[in-house]
C-alpha positions, 0 to 999 in steps of 0.5 A: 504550458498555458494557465489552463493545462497547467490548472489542469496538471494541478488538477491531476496532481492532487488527484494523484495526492489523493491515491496516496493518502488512501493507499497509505490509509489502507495499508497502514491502518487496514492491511497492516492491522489485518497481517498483524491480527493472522500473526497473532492467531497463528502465534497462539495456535499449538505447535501441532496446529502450525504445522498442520495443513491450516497452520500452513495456510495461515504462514501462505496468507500472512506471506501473501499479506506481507507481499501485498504491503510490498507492492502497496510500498513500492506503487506508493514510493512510484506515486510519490515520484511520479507527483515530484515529476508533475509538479516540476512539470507544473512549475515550467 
């Protein structure tokens, strides 16, 4: 690899970098925030409230919430590979 694709793939890199610090930031300080606050609401509603037709939709939203950090995990954890295999790209 010339100097000037490899600056290139240092380029892509930090990009990539920089995705999942903003991932990370979202989930951890937004999404995660976001579930626990609709945990909490829900917690506190009376037993009659959860069961009802809002309390179920309150259980679907925190599942889907709970989901989407998966998702947001797993798309991290494949950044994250995915860098490891561009710096030792980089590094040949």
């Amino acid at each position: 690899m010339n100097n000037v694709r490899r600056k290139w793939l240092r380029s892509i890199i930090e990009q990539l970098e920089t995705v999942h610090t903003n991932l990370e930031t979202i989930k951890e300080e937004d999404l995660d925030s976001l579930r626990d606050e609709e945990q909490e609401a829900y917690d506190n509603l009376p037993y009659g409230i959860q069961e009802s037709d809002r309390g179920c939709r309150m259980e679907e939203i925190i599942s889907e919430m709970e989901d989407a950090l998966s998702s947001l995990e797993y798309a991290m954890d494949n950044l994250s590979e995915a860098c490891e295999y561009l710096v030792s790209a980089s590094e040949q």
